[in-house]
C-alpha positions in Angstrom: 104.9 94.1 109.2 103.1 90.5 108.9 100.1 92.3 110.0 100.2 94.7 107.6 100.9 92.4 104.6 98.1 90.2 106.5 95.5 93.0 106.1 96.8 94.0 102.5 95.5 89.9 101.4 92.6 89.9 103.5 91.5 93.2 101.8 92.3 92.2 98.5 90.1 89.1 98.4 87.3 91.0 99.9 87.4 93.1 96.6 87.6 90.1 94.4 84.6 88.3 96.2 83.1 91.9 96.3 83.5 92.5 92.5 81.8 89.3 91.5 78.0 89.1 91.8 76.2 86.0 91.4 72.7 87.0 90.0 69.4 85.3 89.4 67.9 87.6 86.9 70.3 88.4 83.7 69.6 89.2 80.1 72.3 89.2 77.7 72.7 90.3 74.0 74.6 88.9 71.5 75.5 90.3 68.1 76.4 87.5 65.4 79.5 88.1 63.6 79.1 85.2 60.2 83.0 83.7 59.1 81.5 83.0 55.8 84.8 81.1 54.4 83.4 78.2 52.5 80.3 78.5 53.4 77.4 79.3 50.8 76.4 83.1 50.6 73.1 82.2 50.8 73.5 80.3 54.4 75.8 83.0 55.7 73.2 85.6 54.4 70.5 83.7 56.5 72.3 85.0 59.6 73.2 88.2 58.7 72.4 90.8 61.2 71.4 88.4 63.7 70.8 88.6 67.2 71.0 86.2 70.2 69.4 87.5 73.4 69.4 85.3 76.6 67.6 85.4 79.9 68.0 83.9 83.1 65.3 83.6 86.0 66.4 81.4 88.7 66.3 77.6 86.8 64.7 78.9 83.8 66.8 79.9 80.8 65.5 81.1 77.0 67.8 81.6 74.4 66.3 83.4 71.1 68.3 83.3 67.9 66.6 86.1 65.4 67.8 86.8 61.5 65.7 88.2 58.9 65.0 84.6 57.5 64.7 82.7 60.3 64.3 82.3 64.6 65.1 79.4 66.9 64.2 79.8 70.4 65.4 77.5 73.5 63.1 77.3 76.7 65.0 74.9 79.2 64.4 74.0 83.1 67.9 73.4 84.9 66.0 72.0 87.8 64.2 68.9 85.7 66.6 69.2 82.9 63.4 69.6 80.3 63.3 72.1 77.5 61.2 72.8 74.0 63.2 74.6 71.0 60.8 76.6 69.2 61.8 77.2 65.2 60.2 79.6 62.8 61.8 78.9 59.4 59.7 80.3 55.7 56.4 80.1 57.7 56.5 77.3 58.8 56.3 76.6 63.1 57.6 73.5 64.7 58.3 72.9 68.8 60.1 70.2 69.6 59.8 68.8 72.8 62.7 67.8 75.1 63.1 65.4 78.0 66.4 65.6 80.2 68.3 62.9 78.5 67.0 64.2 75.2 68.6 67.6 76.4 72.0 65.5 77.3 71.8 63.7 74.0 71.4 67.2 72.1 74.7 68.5 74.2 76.4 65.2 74.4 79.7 67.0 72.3 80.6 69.7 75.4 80.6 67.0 78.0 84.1 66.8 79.4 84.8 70.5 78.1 87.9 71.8 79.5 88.7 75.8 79.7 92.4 77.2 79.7 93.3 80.9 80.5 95.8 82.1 77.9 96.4 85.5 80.0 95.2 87.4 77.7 92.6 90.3 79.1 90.1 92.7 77.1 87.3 94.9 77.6 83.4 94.3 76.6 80.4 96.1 77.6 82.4 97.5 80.3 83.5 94.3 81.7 86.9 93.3 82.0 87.1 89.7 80.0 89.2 86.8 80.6 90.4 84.8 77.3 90.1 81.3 77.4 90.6 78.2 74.8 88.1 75.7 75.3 88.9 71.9 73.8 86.1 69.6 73.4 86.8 66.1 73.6 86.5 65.2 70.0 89.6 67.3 69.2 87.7 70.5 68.4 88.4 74.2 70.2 87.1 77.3 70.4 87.6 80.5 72.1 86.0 82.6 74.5 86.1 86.1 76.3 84.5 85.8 79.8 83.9 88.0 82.9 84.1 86.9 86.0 82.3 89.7 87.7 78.8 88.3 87.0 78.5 84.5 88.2 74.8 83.3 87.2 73.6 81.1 89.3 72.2 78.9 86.8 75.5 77.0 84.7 73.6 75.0 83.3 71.6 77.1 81.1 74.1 76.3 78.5 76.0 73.3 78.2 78.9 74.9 76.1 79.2 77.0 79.5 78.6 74.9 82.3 82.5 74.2 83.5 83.2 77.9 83.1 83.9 80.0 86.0 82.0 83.4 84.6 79.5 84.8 82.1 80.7 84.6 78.8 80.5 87.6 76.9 82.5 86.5 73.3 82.6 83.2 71.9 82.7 81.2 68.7 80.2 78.2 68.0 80.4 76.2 64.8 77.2 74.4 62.9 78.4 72.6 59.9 80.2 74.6 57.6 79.0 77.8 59.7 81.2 79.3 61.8 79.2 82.2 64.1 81.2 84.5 66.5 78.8 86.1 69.4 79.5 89.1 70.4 78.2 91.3 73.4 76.3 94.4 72.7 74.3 94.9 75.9 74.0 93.5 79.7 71.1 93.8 82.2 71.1 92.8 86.1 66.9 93.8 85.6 64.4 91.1 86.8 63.3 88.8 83.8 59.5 88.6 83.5 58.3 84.9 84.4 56.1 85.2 80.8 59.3 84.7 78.9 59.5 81.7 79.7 56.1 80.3 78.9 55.9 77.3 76.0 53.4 78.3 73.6 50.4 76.3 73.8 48.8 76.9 70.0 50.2 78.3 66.8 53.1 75.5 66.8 53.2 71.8 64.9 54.6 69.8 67.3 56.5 66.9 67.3 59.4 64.8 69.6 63.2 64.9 69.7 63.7 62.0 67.9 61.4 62.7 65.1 63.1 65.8 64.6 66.5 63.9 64.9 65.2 62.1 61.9 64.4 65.2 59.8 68.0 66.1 60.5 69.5 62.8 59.0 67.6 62.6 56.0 68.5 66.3 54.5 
């Protein structure tokens, strides 16, 4: 009888490890979902019908934010910790260079983060989700649906994510007064081209982290 209910374990983590799949190459889409509240229509209408798409090539990770009014892109490097955001906002074109410890500085807020599992369980894209609360150390939370059965093997492509034990695939993140809910519409295991992670060379005004800080401050 031991042997039996020996096997029965040893079979059933097999499955587990054999349902997860750590991948290199991933591309994931997001749908927006705006919680306008009391934010102004004109702000929440700036993200209407947007889209997030992110891809993952070994180190490399680009995350592309797309509305009808506006796009910001993030190039970043896991293995030096460097990046560039790319915005496109009226016409006008600005990259913005980033060293690692401007890339710390710019995701100082999810250091510490701590997930919980509530229990709760759904389905999205086909994936069976886990739901999680996630508390920041300045007293904020958030929640977030992720699967477990893709592991990418770069965590660090996003610092909200990089203590979480799966591939998120529903979550909130709040700007301000904006509130945005991502949602998963589509998810592909196909190689990433290396192209996508090219930094435009022309075509862009550049300038550095802290100059754009400063453009921040004084709006």
């Amino acid at each position: 009888m031991k042997k039996i209910i020996l096997s029965g374990i040893l079979a059933a983590g097999l499955l587990s490890v054999q349902a997860q799949k750590k991948v290199a190459d991933l591309t994931v889409v997001y749908d927006a979902v705006i919680n306008t509240g009391s934010v102004e229509p004109k702000l929440a209408d700036a993200f209407d019908g947007a889209t997030t798409t992110v891809y993952l090539k070994g180190s490399f990770s680009r995350s592309e934010m797309v509305s009808a009014l506006a796009s910001f892109t993030t190039i970043h490097d896991a293995r030096t910790g460097a990046g560039v955001v790319l915005q496109e906002v009226g016409g006008q074109k600005v990259l913005i260079r980033m060293t690692a410890d401007d890339w710390k500085d710019k995701n100082r807020k999810y250091e510490g983060i701590r997930f919980t599992n509530t229990g709760e369980t759904k389905m999205l894209a086909g994936y069976n989700c886990r739901k999680a609360v996630a508390d920041l150390k300045d007293g904020s939370s958030f929640v977030v649906y992720y699967t477990e059965d893709i592991i990418p093997e770069n965590n660090n492509y996003n610092s909200q994510f990089s203590n979480l034990k799966g591939l998120p695939l529903e979550y909130e993140l709040t700007q301000g007064k904006l509130t945005i809910r991502y949602v998963v519409s589509q998810v592909s295991l196909n190689p990433v081209p290396v192209s996508k992670f090219d930094i435009p060379k022309t075509g862009f005004r550049e300038m550095s982290y802290e100059e754009s800080k400063k453009g921040r401050k004084s709006r």
